[in-house]
KELUM-520641 format. One record per atom (N, C-alpha, C, CB): residue number from 0; atom name; x, y, z. Coordinates in steps of 0.02 Angstrom, whole numbers, padded with zeros to 5 digits. Each point is the difference from the previous one (the first is absolute). Last residue first. Glycine has a CB too. Layout:
N
seq | atom | east | north | up
NUM | CA | X | Y | Z
...
***
This chain:
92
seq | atom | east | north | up
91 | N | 07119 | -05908 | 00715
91 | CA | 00025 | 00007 | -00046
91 | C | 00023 | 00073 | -00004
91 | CB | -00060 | -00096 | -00040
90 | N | -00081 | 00024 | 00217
90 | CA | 00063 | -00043 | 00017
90 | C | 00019 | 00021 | -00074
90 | CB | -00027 | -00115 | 00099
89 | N | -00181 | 00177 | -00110
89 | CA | 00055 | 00036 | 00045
89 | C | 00057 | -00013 | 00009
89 | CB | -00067 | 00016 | 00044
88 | N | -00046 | -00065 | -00274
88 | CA | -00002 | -00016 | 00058
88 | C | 00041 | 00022 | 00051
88 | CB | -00040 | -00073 | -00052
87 | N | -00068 | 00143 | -00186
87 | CA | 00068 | -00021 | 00033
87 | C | -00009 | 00003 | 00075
87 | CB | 00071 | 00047 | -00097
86 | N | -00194 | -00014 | -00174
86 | CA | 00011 | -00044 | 00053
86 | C | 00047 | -00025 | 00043
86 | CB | -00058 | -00010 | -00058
85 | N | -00088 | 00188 | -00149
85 | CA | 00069 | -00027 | 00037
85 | C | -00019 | -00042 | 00073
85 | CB | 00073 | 00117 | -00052
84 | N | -00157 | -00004 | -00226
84 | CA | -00039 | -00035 | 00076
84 | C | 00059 | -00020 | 00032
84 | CB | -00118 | -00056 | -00038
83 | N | 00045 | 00239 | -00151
83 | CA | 00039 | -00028 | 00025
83 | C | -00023 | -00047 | 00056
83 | CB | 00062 | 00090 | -00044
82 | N | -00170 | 00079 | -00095
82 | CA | 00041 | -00042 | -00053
82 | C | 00067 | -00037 | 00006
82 | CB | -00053 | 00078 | -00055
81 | N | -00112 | 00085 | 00167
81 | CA | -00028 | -00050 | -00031
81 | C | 00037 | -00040 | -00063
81 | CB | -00094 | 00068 | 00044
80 | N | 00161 | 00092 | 00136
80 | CA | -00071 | -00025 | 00042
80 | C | -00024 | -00046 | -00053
80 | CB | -00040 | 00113 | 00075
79 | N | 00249 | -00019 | -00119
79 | CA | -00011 | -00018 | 00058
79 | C | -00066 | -00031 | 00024
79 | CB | 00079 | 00079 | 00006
78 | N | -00054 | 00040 | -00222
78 | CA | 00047 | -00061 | 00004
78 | C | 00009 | -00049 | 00076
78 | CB | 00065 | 00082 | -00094
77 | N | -00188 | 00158 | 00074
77 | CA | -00024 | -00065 | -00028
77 | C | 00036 | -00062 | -00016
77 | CB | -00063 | 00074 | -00037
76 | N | 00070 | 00108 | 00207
76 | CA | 00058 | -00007 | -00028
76 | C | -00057 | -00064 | -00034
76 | CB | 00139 | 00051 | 00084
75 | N | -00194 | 00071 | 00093
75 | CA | -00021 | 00052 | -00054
75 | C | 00057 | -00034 | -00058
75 | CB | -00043 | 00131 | 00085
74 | N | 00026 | -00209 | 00149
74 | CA | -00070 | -00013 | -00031
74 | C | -00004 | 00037 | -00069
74 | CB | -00059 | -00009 | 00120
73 | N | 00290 | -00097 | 00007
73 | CA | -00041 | 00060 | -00025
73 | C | -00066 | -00011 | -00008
73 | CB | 00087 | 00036 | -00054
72 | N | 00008 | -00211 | 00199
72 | CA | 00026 | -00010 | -00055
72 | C | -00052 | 00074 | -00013
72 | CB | 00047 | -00157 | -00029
71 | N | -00087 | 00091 | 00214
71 | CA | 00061 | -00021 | -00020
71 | C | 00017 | 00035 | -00037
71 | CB | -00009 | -00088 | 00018
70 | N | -00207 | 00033 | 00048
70 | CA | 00031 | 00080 | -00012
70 | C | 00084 | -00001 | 00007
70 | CB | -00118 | 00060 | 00061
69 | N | 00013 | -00288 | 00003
69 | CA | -00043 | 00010 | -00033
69 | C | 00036 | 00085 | 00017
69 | CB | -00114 | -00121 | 00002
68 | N | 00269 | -00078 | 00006
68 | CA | -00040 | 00043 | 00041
68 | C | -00055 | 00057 | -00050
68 | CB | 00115 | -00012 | 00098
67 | N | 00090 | -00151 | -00161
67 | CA | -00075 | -00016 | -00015
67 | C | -00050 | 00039 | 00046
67 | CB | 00035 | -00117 | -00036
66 | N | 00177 | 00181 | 00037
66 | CA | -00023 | -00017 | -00087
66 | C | -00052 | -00024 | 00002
66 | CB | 00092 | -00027 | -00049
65 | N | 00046 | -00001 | 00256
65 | CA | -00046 | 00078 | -00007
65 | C | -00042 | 00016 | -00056
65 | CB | 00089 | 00047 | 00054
64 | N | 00103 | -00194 | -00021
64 | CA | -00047 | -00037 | 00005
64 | C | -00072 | 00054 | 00000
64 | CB | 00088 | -00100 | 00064
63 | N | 00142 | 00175 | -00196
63 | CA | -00029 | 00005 | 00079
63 | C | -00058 | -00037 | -00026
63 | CB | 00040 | 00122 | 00067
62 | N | 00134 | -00161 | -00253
62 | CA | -00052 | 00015 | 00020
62 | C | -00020 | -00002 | 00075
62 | CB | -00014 | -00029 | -00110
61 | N | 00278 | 00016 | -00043
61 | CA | -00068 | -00038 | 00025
61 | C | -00073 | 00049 | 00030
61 | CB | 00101 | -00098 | 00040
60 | N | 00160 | 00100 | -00084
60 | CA | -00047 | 00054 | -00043
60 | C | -00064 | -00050 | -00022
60 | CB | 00111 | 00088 | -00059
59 | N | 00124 | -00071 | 00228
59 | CA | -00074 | 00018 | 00000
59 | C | -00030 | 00013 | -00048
59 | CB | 00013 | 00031 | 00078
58 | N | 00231 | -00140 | -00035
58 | CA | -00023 | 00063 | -00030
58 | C | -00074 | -00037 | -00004
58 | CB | 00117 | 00068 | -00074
57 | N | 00100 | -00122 | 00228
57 | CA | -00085 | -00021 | -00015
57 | C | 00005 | 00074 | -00041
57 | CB | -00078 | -00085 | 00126
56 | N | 00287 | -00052 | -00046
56 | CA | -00010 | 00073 | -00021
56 | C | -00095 | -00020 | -00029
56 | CB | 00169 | 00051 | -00050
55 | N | 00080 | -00184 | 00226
55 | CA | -00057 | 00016 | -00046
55 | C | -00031 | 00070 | -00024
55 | CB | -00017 | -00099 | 00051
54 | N | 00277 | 00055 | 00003
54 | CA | -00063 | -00002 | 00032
54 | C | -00054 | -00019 | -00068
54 | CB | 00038 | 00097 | 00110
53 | N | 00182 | -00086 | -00135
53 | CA | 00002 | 00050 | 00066
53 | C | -00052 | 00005 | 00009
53 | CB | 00079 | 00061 | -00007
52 | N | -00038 | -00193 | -00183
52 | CA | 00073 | -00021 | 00061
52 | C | -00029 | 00055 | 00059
52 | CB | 00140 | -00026 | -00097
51 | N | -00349 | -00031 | -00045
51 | CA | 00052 | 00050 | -00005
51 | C | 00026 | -00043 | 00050
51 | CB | -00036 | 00126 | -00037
50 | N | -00198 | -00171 | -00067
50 | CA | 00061 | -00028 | 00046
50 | C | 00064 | 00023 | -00021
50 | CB | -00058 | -00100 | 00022
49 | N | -00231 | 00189 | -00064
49 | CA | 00074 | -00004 | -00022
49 | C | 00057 | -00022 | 00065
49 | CB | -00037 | 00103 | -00097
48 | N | -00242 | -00110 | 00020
48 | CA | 00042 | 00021 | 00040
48 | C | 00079 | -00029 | -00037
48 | CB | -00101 | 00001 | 00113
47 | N | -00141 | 00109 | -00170
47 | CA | 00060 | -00038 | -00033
47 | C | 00025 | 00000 | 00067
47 | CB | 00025 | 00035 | -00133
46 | N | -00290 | -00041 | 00077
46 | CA | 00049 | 00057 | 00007
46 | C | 00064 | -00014 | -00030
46 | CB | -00052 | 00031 | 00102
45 | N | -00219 | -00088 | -00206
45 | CA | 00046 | 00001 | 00056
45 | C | 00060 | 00039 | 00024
45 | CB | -00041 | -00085 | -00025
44 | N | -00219 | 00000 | -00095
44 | CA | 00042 | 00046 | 00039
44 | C | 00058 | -00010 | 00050
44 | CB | -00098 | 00041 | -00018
43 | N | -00033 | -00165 | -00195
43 | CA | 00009 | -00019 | 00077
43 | C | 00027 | 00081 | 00002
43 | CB | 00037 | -00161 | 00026
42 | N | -00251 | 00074 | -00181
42 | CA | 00075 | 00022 | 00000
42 | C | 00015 | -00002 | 00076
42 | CB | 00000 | 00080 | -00111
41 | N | -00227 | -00197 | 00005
41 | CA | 00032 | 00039 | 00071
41 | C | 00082 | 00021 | -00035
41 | CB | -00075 | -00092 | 00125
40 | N | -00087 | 00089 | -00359
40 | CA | 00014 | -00068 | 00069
40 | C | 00032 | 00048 | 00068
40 | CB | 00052 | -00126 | -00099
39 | N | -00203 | 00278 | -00057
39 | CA | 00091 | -00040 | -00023
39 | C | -00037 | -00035 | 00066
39 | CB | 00150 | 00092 | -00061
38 | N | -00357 | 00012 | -00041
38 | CA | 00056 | 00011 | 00066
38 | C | 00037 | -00060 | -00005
38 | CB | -00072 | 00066 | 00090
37 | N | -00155 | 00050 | -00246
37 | CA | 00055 | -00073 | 00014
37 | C | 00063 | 00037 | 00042
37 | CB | -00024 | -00082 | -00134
36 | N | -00150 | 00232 | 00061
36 | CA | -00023 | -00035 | 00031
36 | C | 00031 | -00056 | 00016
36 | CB | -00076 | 00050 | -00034
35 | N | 00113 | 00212 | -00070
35 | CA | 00028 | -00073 | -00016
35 | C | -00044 | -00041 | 00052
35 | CB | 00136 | 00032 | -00038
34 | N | -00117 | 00236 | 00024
34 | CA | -00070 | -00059 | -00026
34 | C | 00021 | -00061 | 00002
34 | CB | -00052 | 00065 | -00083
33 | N | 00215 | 00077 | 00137
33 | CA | -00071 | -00004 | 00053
33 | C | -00051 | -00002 | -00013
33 | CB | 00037 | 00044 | 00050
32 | N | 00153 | -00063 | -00202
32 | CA | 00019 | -00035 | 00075
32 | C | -00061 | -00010 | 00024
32 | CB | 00105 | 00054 | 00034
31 | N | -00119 | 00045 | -00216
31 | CA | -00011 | -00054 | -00032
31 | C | 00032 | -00034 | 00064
31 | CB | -00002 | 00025 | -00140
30 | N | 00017 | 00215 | 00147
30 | CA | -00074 | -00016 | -00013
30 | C | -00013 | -00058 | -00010
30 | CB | -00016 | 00087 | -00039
29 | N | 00213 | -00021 | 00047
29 | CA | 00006 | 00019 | 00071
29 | C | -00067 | -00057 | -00002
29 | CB | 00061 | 00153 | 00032
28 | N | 00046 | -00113 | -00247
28 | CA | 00031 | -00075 | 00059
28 | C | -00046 | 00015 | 00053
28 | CB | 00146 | -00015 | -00012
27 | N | -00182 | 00189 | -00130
27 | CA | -00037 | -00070 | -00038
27 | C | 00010 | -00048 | 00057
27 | CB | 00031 | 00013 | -00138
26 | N | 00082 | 00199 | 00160
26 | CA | -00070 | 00002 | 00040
26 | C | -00044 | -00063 | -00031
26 | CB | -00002 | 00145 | 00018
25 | N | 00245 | -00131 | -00074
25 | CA | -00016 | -00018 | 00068
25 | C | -00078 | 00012 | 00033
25 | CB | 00128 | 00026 | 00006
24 | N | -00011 | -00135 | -00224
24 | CA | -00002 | 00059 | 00004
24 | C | -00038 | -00009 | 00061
24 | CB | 00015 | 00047 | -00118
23 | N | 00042 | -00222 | 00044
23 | CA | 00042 | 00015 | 00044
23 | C | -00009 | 00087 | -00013
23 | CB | 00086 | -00127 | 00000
22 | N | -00237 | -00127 | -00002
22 | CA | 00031 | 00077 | -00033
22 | C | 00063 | 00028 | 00032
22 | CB | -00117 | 00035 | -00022
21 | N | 00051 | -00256 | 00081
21 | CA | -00047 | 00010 | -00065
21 | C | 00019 | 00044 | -00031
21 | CB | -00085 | -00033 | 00037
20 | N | 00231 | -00089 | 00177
20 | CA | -00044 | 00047 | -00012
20 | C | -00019 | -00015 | -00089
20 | CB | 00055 | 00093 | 00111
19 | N | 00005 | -00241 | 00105
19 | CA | 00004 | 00017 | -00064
19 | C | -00035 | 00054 | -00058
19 | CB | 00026 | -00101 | 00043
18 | N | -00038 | 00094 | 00204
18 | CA | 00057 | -00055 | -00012
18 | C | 00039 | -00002 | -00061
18 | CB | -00067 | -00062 | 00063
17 | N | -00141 | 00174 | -00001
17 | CA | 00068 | 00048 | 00026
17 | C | 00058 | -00029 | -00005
17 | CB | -00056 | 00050 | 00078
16 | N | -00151 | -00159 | -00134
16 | CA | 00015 | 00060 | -00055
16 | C | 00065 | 00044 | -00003
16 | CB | -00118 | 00007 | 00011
15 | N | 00017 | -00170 | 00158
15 | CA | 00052 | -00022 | -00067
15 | C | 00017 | 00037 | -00024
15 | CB | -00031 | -00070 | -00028
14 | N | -00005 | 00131 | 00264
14 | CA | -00058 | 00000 | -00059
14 | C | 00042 | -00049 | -00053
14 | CB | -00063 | 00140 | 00015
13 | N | 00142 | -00182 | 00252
13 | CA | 00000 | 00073 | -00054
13 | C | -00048 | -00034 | -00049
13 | CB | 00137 | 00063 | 00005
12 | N | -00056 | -00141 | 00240
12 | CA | -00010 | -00021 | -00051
12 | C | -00011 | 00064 | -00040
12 | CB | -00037 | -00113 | 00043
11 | N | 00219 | 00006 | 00150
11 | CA | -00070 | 00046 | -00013
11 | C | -00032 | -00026 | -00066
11 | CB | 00048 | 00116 | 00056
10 | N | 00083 | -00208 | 00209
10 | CA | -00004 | 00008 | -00104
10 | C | -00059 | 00021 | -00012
10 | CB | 00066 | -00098 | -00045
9 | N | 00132 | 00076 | 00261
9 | CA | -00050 | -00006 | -00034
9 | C | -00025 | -00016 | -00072
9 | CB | 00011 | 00054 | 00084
8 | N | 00222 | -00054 | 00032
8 | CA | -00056 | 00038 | 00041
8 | C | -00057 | 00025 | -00006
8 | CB | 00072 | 00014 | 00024
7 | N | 00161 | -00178 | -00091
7 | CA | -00075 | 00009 | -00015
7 | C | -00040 | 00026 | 00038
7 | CB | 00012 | -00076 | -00047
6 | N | 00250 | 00083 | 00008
6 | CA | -00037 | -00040 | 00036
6 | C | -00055 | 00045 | -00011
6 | CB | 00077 | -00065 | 00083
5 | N | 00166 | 00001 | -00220
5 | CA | -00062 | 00037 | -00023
5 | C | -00037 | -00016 | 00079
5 | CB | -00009 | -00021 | -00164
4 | N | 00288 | 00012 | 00163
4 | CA | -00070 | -00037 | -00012
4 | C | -00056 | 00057 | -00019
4 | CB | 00030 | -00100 | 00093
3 | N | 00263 | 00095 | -00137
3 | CA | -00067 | 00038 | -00002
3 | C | -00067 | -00075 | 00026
3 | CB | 00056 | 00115 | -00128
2 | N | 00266 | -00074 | 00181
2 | CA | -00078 | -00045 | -00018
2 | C | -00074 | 00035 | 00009
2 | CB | 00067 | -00103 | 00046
1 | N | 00230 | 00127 | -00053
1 | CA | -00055 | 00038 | -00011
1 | C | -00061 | -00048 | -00009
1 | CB | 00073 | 00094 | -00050
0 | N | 00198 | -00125 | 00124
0 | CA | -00053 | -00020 | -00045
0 | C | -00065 | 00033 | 00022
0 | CB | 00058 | -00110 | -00024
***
């Protein structure tokens, strides 16, 4: 028997706009992200681990606590510097 958990290694937040988008022609969507001023509730970030007959299996696709380190994250990537906020604790 095979068993999936979700475990929570933070949570980010994003624009609404990016949540639900307005346009979908893409230089309208880009322009109506990084003007948007309302930010979705915390989303969680997390990974999977998996219970296999021959072991466990962690798939990583969680966030380095590093995310919140100030040059982290690109300086030349506008989605990064302003249309995201993340929160993940070392121990996470």
């Amino acid at each position: 028997m095979i068993k999936v958990h979700c475990l929570t290694t933070g949570w980010v937040q994003i624009k609404i706009h990016h949540q639900l988008a307005r346009f979908f022609a893409r230089p309208l969507r880009v322009l109506d992200i990084l003007t948007d001023s309302k930010w979705s509730p915390k989303l969680p970030i997390g990974c999977w681990l998996i219970e296999h007959p021959e072991g466990l299996i962690l798939v990583d696709t969680g966030e380095s606590s590093r995310a919140n380190d100030k040059g982290y994250q690109p300086w030349w990537h506008p989605f990064m510097q302003f249309c995201e906020r993340r929160g993940v604790k070392a121990s996470e």
